[in-house]
mmCIF file of the N, C-alpha and C atoms, coordinates in Angstrom:
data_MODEL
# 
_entry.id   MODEL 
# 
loop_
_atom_site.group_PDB 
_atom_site.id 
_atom_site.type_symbol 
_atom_site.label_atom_id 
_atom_site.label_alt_id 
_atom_site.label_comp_id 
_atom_site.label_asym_id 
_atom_site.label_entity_id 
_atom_site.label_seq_id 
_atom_site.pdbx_PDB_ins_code 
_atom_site.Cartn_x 
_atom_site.Cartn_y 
_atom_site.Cartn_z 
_atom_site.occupancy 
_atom_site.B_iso_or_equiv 
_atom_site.pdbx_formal_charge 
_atom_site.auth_seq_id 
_atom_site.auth_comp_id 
_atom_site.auth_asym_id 
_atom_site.auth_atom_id 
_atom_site.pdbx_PDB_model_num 
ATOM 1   N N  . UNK A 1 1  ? 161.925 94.552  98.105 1.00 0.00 ? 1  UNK A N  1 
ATOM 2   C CA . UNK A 1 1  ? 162.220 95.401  96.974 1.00 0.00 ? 1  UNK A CA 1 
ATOM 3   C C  . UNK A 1 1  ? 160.930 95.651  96.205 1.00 0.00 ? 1  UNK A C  1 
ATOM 4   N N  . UNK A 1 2  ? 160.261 96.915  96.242 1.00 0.00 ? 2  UNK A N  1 
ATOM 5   C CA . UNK A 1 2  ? 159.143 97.202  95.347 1.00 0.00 ? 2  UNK A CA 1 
ATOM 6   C C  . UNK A 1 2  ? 159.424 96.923  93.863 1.00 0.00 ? 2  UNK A C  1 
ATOM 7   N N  . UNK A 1 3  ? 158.239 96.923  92.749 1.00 0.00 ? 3  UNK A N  1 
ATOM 8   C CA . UNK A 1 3  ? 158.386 96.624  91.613 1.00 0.00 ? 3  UNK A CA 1 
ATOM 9   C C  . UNK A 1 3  ? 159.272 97.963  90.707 1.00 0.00 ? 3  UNK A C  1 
ATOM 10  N N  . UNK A 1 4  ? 159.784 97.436  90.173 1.00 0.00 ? 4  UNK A N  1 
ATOM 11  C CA . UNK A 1 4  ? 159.977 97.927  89.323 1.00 0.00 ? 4  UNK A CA 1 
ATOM 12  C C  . UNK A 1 4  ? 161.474 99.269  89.542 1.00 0.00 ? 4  UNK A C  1 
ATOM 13  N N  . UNK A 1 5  ? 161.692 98.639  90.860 1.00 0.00 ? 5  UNK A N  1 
ATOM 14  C CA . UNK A 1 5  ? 163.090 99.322  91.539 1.00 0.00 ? 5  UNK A CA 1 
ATOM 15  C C  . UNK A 1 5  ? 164.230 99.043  91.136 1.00 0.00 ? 5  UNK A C  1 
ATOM 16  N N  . UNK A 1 6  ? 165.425 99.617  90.437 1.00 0.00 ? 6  UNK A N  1 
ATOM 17  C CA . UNK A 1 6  ? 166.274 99.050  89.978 1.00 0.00 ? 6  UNK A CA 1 
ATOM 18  C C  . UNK A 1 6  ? 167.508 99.077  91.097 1.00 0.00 ? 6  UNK A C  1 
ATOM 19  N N  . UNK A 1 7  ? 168.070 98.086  91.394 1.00 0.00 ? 7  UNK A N  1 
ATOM 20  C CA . UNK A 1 7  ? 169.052 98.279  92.139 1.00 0.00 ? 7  UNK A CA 1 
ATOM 21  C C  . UNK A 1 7  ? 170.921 97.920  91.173 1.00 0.00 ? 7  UNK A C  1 
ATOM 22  N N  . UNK A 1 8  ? 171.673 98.970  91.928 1.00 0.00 ? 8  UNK A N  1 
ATOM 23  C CA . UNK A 1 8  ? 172.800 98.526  91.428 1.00 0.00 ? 8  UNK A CA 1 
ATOM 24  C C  . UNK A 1 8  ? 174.076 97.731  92.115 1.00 0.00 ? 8  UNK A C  1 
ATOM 25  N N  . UNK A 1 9  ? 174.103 96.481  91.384 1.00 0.00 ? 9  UNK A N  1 
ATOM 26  C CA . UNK A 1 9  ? 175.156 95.773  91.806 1.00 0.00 ? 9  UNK A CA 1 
ATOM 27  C C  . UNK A 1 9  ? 176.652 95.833  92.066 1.00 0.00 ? 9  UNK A C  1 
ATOM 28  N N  . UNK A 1 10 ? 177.259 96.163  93.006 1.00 0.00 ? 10 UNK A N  1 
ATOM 29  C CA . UNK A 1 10 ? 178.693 96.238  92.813 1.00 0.00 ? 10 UNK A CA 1 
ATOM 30  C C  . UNK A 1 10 ? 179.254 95.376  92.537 1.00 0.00 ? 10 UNK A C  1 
ATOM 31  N N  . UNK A 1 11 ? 180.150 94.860  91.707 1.00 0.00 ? 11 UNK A N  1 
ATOM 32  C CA . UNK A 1 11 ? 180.645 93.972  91.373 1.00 0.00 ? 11 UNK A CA 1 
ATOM 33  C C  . UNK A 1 11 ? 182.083 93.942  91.371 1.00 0.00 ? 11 UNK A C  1 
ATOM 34  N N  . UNK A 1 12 ? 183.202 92.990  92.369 1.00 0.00 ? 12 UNK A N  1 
ATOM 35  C CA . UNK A 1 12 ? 184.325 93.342  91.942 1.00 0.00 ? 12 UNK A CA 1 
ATOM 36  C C  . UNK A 1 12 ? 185.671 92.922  90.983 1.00 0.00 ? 12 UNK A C  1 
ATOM 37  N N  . UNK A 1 13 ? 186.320 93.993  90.126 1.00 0.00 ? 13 UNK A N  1 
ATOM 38  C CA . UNK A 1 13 ? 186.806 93.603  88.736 1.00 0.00 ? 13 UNK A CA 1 
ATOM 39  C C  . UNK A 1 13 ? 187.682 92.640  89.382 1.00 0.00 ? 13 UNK A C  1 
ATOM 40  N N  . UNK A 1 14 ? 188.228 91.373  88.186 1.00 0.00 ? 14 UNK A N  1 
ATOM 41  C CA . UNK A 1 14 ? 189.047 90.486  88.377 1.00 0.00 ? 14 UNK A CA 1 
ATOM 42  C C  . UNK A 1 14 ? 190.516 91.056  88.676 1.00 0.00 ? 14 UNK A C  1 
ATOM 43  N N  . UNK A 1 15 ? 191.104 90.638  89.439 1.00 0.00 ? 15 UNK A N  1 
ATOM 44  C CA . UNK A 1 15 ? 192.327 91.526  89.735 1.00 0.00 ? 15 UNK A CA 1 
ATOM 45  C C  . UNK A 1 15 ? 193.580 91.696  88.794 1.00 0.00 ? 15 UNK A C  1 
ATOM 46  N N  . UNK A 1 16 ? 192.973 90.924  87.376 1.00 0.00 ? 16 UNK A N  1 
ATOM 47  C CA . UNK A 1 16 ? 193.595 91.169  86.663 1.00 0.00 ? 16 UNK A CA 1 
ATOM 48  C C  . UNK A 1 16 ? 193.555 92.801  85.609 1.00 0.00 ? 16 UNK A C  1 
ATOM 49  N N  . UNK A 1 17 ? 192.474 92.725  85.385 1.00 0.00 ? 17 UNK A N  1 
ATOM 50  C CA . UNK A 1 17 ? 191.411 94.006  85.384 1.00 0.00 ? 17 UNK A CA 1 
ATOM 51  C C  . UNK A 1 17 ? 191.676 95.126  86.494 1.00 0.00 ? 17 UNK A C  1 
ATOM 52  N N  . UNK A 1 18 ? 192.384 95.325  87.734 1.00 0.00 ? 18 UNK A N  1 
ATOM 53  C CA . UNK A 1 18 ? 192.128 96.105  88.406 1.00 0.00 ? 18 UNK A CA 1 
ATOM 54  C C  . UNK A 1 18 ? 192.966 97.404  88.072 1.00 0.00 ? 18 UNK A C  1 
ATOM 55  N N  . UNK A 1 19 ? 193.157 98.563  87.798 1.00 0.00 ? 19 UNK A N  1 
ATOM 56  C CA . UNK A 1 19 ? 194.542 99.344  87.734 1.00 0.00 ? 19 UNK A CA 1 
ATOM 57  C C  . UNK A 1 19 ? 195.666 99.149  88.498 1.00 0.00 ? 19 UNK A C  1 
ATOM 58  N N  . UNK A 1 20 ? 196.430 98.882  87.835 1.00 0.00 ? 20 UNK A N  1 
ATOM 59  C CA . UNK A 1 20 ? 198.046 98.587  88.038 1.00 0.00 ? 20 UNK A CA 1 
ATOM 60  C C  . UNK A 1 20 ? 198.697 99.562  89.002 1.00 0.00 ? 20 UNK A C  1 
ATOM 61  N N  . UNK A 1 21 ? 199.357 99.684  89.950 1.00 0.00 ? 21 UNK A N  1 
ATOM 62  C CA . UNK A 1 21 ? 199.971 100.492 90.832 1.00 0.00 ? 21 UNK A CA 1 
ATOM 63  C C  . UNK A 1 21 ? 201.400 100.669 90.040 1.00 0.00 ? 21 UNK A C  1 
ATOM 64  N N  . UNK A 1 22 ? 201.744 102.634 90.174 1.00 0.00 ? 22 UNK A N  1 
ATOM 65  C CA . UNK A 1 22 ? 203.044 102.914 89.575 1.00 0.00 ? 22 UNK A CA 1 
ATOM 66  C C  . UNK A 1 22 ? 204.030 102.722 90.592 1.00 0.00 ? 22 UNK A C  1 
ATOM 67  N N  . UNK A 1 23 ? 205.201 102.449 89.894 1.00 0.00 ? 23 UNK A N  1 
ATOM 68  C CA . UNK A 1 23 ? 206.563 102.073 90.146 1.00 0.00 ? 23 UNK A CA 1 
ATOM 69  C C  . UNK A 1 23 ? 206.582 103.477 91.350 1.00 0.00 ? 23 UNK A C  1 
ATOM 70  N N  . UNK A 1 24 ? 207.260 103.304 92.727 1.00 0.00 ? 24 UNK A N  1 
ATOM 71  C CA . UNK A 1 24 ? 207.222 104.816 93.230 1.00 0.00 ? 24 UNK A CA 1 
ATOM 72  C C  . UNK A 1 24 ? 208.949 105.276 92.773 1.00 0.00 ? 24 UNK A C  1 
ATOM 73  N N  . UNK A 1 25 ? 209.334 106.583 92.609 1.00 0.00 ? 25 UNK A N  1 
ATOM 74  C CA . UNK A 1 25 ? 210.410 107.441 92.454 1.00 0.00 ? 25 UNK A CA 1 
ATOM 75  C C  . UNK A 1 25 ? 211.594 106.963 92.523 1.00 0.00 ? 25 UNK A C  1 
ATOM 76  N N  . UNK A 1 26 ? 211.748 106.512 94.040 1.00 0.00 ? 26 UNK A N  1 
ATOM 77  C CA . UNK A 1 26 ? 213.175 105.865 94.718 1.00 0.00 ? 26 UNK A CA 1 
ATOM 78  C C  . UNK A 1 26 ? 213.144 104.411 94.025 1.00 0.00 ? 26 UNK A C  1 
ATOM 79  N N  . UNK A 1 27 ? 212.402 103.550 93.404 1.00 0.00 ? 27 UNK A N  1 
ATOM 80  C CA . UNK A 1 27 ? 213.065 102.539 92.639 1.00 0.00 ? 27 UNK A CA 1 
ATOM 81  C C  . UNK A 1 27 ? 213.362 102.972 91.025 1.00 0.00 ? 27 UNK A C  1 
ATOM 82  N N  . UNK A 1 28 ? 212.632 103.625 90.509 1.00 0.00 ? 28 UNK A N  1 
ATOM 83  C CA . UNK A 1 28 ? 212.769 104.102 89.249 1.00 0.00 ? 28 UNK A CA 1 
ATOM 84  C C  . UNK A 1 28 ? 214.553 104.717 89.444 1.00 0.00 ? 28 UNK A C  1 
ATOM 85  N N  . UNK A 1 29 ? 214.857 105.485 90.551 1.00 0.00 ? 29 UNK A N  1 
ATOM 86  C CA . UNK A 1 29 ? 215.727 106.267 90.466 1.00 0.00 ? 29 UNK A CA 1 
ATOM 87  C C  . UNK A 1 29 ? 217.096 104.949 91.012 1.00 0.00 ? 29 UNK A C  1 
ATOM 88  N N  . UNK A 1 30 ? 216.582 104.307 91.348 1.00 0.00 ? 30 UNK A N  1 
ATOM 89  C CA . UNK A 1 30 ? 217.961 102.788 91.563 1.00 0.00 ? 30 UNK A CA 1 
ATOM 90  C C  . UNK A 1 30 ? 218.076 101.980 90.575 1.00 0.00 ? 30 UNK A C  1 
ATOM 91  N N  . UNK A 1 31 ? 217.288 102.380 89.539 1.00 0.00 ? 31 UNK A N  1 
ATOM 92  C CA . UNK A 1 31 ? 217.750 101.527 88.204 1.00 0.00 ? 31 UNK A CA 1 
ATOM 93  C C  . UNK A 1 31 ? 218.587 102.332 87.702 1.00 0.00 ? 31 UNK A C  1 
ATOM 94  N N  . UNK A 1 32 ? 218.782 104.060 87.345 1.00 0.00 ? 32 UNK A N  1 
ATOM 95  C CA . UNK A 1 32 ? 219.729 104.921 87.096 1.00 0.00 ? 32 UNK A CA 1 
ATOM 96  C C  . UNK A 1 32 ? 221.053 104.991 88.094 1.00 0.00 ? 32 UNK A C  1 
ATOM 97  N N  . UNK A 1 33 ? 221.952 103.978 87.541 1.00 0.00 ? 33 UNK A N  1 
ATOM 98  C CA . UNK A 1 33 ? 223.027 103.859 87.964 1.00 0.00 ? 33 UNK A CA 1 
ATOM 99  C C  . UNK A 1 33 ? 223.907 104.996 88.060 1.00 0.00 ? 33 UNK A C  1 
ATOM 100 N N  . UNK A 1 34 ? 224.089 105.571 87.020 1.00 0.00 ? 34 UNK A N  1 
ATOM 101 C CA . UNK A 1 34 ? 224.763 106.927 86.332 1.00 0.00 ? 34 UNK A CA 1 
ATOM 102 C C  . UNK A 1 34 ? 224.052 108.279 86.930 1.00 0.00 ? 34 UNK A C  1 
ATOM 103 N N  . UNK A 1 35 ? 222.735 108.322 87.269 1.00 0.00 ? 35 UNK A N  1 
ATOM 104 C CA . UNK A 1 35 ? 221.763 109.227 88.051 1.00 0.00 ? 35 UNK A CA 1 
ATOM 105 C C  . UNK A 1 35 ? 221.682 110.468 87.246 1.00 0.00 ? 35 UNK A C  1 
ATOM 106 N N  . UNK A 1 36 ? 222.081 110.106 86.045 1.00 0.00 ? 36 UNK A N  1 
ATOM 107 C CA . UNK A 1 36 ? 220.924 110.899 84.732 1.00 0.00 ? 36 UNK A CA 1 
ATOM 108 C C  . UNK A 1 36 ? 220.079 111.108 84.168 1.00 0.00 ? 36 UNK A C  1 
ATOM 109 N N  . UNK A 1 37 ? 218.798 110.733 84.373 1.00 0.00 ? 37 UNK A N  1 
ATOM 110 C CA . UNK A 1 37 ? 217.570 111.023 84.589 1.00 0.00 ? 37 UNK A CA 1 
ATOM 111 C C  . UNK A 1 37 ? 217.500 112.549 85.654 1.00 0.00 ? 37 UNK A C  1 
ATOM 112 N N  . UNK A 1 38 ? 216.470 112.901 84.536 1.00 0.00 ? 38 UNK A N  1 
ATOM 113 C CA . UNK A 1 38 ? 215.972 114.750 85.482 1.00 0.00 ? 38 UNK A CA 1 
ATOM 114 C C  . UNK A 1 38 ? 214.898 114.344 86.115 1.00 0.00 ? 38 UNK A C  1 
ATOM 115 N N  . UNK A 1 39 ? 214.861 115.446 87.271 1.00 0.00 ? 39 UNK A N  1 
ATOM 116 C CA . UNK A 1 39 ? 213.092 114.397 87.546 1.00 0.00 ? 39 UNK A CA 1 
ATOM 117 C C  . UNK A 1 39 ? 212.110 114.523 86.875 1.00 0.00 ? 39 UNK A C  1 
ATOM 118 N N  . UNK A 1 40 ? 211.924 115.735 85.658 1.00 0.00 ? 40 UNK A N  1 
ATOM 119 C CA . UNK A 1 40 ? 211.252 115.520 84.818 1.00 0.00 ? 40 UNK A CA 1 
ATOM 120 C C  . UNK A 1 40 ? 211.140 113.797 84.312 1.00 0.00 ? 40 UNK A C  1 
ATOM 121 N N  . UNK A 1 41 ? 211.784 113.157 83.835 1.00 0.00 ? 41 UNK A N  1 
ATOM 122 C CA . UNK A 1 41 ? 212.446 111.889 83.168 1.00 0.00 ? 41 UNK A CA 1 
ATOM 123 C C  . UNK A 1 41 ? 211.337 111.023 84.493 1.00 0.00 ? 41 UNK A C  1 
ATOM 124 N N  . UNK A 1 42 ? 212.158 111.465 85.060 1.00 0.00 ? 42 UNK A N  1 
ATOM 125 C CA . UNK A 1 42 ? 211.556 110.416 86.432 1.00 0.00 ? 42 UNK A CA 1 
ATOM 126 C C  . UNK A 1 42 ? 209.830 110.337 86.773 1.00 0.00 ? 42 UNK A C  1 
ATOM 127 N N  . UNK A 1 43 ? 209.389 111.586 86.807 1.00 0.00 ? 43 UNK A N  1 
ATOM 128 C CA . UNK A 1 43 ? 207.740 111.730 87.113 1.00 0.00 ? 43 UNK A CA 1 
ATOM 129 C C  . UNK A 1 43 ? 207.627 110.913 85.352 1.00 0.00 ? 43 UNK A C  1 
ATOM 130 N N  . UNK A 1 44 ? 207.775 111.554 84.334 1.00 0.00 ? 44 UNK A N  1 
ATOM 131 C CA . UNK A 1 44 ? 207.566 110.167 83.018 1.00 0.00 ? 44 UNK A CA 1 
ATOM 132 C C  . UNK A 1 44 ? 207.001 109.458 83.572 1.00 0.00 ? 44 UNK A C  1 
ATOM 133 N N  . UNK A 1 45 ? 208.323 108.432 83.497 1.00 0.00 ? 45 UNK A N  1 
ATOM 134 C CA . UNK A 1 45 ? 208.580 106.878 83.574 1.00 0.00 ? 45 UNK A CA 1 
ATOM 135 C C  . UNK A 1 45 ? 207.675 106.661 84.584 1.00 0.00 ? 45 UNK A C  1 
ATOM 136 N N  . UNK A 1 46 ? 207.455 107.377 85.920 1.00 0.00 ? 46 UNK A N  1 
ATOM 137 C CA . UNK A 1 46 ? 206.380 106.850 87.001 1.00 0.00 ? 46 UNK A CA 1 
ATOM 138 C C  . UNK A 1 46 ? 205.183 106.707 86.432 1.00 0.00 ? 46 UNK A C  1 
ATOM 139 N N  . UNK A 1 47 ? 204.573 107.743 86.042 1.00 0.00 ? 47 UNK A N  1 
ATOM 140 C CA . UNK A 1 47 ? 203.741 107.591 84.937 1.00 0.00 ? 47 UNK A CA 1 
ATOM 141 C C  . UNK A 1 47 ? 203.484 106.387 83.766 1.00 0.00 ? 47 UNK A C  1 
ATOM 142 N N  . UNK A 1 48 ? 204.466 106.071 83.158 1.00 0.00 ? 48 UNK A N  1 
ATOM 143 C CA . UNK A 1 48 ? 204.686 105.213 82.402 1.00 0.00 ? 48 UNK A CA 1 
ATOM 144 C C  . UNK A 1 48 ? 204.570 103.760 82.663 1.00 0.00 ? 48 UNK A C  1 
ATOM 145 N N  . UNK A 1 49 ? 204.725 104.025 84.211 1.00 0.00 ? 49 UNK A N  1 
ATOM 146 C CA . UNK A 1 49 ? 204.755 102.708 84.743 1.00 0.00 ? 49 UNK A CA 1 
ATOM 147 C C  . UNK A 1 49 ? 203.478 101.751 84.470 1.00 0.00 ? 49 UNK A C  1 
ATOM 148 N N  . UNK A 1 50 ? 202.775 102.621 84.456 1.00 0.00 ? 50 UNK A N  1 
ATOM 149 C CA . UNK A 1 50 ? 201.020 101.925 85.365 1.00 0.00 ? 50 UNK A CA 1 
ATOM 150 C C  . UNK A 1 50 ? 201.147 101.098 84.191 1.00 0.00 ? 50 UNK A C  1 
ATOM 151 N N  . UNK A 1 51 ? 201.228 101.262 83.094 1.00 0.00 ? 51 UNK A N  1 
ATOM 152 C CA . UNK A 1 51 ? 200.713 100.458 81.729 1.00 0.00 ? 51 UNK A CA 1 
ATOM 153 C C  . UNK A 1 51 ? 201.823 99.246  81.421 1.00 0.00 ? 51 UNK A C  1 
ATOM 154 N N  . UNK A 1 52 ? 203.183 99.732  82.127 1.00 0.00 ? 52 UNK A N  1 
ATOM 155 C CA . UNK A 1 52 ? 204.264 98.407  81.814 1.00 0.00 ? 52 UNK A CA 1 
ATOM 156 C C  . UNK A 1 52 ? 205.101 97.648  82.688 1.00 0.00 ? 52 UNK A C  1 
ATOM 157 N N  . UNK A 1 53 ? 205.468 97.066  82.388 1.00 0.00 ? 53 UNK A N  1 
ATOM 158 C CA . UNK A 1 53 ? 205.985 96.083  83.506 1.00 0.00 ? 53 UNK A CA 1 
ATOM 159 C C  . UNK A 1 53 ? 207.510 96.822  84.082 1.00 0.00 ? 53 UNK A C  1 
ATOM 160 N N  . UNK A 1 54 ? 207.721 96.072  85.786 1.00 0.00 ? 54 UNK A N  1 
ATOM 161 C CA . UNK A 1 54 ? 209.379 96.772  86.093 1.00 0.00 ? 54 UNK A CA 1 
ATOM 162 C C  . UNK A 1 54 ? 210.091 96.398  85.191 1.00 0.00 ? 54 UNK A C  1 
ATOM 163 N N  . UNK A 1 55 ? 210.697 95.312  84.641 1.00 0.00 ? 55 UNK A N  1 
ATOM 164 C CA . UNK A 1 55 ? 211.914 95.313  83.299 1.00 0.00 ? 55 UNK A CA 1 
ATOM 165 C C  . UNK A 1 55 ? 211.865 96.121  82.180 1.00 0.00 ? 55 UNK A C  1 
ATOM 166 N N  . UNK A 1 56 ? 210.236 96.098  82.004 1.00 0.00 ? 56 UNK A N  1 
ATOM 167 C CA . UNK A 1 56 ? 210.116 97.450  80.734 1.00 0.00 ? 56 UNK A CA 1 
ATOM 168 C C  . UNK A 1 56 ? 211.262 98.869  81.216 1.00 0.00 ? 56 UNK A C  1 
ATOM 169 N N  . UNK A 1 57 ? 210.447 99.613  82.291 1.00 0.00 ? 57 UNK A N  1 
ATOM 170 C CA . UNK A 1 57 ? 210.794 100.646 82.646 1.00 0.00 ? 57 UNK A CA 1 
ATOM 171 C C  . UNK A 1 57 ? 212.841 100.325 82.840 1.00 0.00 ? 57 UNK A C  1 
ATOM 172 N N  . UNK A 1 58 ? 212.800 99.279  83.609 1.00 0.00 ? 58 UNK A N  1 
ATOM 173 C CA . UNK A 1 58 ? 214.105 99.301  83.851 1.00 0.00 ? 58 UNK A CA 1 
ATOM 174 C C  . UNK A 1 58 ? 215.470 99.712  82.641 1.00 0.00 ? 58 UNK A C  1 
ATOM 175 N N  . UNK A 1 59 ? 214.609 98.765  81.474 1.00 0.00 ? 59 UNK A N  1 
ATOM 176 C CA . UNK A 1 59 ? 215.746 98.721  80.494 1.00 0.00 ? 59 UNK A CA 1 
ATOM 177 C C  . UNK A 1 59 ? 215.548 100.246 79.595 1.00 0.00 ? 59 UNK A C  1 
ATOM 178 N N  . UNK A 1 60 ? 213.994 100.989 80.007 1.00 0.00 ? 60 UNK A N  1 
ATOM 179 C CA . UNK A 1 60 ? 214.247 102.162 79.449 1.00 0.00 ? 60 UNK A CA 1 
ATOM 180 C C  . UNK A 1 60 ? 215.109 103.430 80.354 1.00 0.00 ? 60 UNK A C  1 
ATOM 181 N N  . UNK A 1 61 ? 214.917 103.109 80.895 1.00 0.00 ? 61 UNK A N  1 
ATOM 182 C CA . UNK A 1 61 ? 215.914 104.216 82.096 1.00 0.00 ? 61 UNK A CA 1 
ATOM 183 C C  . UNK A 1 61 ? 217.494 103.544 81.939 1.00 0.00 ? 61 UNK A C  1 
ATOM 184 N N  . UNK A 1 62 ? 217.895 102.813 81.585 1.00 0.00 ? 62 UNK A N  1 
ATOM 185 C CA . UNK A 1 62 ? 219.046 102.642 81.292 1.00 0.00 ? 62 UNK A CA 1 
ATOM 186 C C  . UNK A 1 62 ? 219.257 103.119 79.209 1.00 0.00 ? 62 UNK A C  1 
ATOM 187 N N  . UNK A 1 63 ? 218.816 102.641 78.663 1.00 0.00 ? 63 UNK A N  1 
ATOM 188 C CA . UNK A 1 63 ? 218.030 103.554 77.356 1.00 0.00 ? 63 UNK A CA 1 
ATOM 189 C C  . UNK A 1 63 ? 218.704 104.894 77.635 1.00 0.00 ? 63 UNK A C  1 
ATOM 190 N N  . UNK A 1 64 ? 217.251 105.564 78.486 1.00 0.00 ? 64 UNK A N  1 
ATOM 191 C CA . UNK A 1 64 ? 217.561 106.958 78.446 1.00 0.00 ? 64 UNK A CA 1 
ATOM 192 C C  . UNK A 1 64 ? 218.940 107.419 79.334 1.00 0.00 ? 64 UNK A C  1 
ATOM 193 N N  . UNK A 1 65 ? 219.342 107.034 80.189 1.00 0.00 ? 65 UNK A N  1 
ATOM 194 C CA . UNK A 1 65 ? 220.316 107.569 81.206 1.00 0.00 ? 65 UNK A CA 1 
ATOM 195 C C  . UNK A 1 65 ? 221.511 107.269 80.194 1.00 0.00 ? 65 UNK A C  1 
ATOM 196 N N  . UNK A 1 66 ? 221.584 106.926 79.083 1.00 0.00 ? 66 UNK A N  1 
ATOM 197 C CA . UNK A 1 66 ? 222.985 107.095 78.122 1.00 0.00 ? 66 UNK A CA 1 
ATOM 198 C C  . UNK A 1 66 ? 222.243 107.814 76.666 1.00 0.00 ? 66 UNK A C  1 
ATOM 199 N N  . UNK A 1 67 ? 221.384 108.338 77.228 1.00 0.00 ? 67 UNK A N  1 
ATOM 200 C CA . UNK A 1 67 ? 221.132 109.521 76.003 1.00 0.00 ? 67 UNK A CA 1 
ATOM 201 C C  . UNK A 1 67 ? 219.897 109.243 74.988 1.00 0.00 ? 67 UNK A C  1 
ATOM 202 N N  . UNK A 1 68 ? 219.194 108.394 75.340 1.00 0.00 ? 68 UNK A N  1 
ATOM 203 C CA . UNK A 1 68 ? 218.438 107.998 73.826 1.00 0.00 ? 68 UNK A CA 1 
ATOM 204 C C  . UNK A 1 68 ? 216.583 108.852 74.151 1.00 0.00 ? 68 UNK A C  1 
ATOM 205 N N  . UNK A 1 69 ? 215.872 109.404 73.724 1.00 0.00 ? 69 UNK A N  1 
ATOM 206 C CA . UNK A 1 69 ? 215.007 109.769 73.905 1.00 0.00 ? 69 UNK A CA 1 
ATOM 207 C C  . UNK A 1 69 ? 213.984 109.427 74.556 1.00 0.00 ? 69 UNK A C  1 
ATOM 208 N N  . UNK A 1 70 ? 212.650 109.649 75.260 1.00 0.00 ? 70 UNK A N  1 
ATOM 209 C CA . UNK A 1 70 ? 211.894 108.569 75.751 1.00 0.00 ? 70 UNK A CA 1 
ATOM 210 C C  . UNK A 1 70 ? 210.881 107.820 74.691 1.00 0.00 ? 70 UNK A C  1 
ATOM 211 N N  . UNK A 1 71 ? 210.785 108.294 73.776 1.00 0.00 ? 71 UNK A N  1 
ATOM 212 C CA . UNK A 1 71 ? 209.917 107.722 72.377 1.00 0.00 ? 71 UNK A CA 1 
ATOM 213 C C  . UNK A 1 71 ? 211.083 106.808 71.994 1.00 0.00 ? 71 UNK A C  1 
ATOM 214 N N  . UNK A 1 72 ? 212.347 106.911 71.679 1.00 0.00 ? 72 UNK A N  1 
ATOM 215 C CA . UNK A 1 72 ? 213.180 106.053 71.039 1.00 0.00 ? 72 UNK A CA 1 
ATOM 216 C C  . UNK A 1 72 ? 213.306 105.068 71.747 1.00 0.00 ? 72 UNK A C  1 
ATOM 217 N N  . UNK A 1 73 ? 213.718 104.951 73.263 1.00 0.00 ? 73 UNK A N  1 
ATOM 218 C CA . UNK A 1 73 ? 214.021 104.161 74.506 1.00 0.00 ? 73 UNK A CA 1 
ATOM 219 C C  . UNK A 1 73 ? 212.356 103.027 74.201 1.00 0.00 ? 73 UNK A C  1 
ATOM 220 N N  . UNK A 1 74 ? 211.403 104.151 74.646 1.00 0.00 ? 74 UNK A N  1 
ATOM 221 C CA . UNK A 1 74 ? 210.309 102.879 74.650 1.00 0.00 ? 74 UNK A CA 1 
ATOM 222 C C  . UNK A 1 74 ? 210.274 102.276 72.993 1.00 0.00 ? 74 UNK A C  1 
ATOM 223 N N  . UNK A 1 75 ? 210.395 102.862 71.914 1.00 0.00 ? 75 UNK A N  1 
ATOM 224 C CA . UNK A 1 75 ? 210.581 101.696 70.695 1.00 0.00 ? 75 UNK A CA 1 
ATOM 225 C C  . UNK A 1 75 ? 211.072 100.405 70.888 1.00 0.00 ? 75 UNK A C  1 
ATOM 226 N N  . UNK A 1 76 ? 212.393 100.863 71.034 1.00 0.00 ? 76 UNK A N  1 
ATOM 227 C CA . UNK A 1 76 ? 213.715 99.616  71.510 1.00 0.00 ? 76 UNK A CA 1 
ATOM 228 C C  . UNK A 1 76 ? 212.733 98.974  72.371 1.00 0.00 ? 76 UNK A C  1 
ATOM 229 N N  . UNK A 1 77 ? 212.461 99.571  73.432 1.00 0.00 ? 77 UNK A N  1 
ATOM 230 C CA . UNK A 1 77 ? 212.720 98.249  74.606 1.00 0.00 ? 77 UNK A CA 1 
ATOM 231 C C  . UNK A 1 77 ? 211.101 97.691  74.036 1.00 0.00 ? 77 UNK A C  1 
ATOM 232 N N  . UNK A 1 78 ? 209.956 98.016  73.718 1.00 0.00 ? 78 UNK A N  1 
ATOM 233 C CA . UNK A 1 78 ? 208.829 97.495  72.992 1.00 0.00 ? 78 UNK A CA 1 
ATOM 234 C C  . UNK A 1 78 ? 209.435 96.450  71.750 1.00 0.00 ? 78 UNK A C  1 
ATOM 235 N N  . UNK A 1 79 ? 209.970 96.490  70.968 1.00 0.00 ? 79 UNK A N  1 
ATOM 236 C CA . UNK A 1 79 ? 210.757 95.862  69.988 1.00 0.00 ? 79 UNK A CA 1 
ATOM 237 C C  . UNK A 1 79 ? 211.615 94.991  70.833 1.00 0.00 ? 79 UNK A C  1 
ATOM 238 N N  . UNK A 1 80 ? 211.995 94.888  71.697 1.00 0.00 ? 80 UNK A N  1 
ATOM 239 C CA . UNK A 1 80 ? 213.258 93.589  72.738 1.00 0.00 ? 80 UNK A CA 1 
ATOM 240 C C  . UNK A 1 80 ? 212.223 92.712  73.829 1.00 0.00 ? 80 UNK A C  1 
ATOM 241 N N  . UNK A 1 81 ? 211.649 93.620  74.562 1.00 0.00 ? 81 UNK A N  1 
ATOM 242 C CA . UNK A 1 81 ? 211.234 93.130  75.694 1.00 0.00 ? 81 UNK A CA 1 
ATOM 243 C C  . UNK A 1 81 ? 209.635 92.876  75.584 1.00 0.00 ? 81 UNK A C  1 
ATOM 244 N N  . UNK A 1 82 ? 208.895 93.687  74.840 1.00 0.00 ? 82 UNK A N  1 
ATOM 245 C CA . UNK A 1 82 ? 207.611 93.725  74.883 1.00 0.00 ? 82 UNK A CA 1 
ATOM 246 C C  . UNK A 1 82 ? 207.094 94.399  76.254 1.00 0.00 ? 82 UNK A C  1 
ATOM 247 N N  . UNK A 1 83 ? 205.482 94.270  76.347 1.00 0.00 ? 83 UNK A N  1 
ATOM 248 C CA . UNK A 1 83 ? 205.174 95.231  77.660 1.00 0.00 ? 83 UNK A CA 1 
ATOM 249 C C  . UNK A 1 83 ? 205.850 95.224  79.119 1.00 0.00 ? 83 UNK A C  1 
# 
């Protein structure tokens, strides 16, 4: 290595640190018993996933699939369950 060469280290993040993989469609859509969720609702919550845990999502898709908003649903279940 000549002077004054900077090299860059890859380093790999702790796997706690790594990005979270989303929930895919067909389980999001087997927690909706009632199968009221639009897939609008559904791409959401997939979305939604990466940042929270399956019981999160679960108890909000039951939340929303009897009517409650997705801002209201994630309050509640943030306020019961946490992430």
């Amino acid at each position: 290595m000549a002077y004054g060469m900077i090299t860059k280290i890859k380093k790999e993040l702790p796997r706690k640190l790594k990005r979270k993989a989303m929930l895919n469609k067909t389980s999001i859509k087997s927690y909706d018993k009632n199968n009221k969720l639009t897939p609008a609702m559904i791409l959401k919550l997939q979305e939604h996933s990466k940042h929270h845990t399956a019981s999160h999502i679960r108890m909000m898709v039951r939340m929303m699939g009897s009517g409650t908003s997705f801002n209201q649903a994630h309050k509640e279940t943030m306020k019961k369950m946490g992430k």
